[in-house]
C-alpha positions in Angstrom: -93.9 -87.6 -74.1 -95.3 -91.0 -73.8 -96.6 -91.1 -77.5 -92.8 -90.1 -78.3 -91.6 -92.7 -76.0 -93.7 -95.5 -77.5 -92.9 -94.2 -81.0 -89.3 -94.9 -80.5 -89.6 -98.1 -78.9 -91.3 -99.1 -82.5 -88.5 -98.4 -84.7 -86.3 -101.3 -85.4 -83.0 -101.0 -84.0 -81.8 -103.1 -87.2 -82.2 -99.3 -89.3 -79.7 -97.9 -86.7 -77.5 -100.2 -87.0 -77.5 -101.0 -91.0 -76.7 -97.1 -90.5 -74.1 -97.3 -88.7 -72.3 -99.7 -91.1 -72.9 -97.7 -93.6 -70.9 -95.0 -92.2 -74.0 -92.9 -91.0 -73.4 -90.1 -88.3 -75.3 -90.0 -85.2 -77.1 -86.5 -86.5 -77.5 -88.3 -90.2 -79.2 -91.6 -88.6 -81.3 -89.2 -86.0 -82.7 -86.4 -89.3 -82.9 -89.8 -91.9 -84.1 -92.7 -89.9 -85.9 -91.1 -86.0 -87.5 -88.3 -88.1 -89.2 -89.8 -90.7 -90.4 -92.7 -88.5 -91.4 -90.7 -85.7 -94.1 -88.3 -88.6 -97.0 -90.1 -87.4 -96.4 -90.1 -83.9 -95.9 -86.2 -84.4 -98.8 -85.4 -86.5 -101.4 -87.3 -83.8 -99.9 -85.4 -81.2 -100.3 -82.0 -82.7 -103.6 -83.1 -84.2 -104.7 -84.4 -80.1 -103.4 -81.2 -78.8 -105.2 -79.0 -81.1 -107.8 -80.5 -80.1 -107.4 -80.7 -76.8 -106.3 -76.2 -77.0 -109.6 -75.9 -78.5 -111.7 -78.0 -76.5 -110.5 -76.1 -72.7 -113.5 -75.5 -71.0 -112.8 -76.6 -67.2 -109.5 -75.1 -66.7 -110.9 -71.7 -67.7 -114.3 -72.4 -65.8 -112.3 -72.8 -62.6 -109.5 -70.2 -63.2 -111.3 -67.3 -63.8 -114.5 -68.1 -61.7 -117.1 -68.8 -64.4 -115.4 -66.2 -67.0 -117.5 -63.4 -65.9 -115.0 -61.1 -65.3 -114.8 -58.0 -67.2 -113.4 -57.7 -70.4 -113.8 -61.4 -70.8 -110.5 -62.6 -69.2 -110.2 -66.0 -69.8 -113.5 -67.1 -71.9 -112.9 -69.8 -74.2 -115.1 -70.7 -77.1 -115.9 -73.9 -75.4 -116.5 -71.4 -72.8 -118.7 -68.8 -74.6 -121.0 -71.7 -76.3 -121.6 -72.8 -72.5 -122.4 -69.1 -71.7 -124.6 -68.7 -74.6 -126.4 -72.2 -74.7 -126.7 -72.9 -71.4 -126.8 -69.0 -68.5 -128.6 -67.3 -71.9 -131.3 -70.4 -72.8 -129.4 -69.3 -76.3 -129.5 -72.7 -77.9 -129.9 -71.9 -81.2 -126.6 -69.7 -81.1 -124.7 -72.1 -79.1 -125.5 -75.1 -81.3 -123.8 -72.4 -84.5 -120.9 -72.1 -82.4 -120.6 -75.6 -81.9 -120.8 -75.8 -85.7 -118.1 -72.9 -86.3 -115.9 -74.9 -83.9 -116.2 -78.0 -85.6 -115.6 -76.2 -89.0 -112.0 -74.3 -87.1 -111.6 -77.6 -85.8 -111.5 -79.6 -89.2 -109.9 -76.7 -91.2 -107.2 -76.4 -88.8 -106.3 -80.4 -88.8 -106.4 -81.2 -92.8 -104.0 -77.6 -93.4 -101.9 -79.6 -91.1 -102.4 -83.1 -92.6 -101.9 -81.7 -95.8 -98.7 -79.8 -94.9 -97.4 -83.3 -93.5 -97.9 -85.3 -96.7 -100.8 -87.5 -95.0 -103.1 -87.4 -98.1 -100.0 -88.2 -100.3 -100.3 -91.2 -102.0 -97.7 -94.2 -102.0 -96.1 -95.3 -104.7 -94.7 -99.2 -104.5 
């Protein structure tokens, strides 16, 4: 909320009001001016919490107490290269599911950035 918050502190209040001269609505000035300014604020968030969804380690550690109940309730990936690398002395395994990760990780964030017109170039 705070990266939203900041982001709307940023936009100029002279686009609302040239808006509102215009004749703008209240919907029209929130879909053509908060929108569109607020993209980057919204595609670090998503990219952060991504992140952040894949990266859960701790909350699951202490939840399920270690995630070794059966079935696996609760194991993470973070969670499963911990298991493997670190209780199994598997670090050879661990260190390729580190590198799948990484590869999820990266996949997952360009689809996105692409989807949001990031890579897009400019035109003056």
């Amino acid at each position: 909320m705070l990266y939203f918050l900041s982001g709307l502190k940023n936009i100029p209040d002279d686009y609302y009001e040239a808006a509102s001269i215009d004749g703008a609505s209240a919907f029209q000035r929130f879909t053509r001016i908060t929108i569109p300014l607020l993209k980057p604020t919204t595609i670090y968030v998503l990219t952060v919490s991504i992140y952040a969804g894949l990266a859960m380690f701790i909350e699951s550690m202490k939840l399920w107490n270690g995630n070794n109940l059966p079935k696996n309730i609760g194991l993470t990936i973070v969670g499963y290269l911990y298991r493997q690398g670190i209780k199994k002395n598997n670090l050879g395994y661990a260190a390729a599911v580190g590198i799948v990760l990484l590869i999820i990780t990266m996949v997952i964030n360009l689809t996105q950035l692409a989807f949001s017109g990031m890579f897009k170039k400019e035109e003056d």
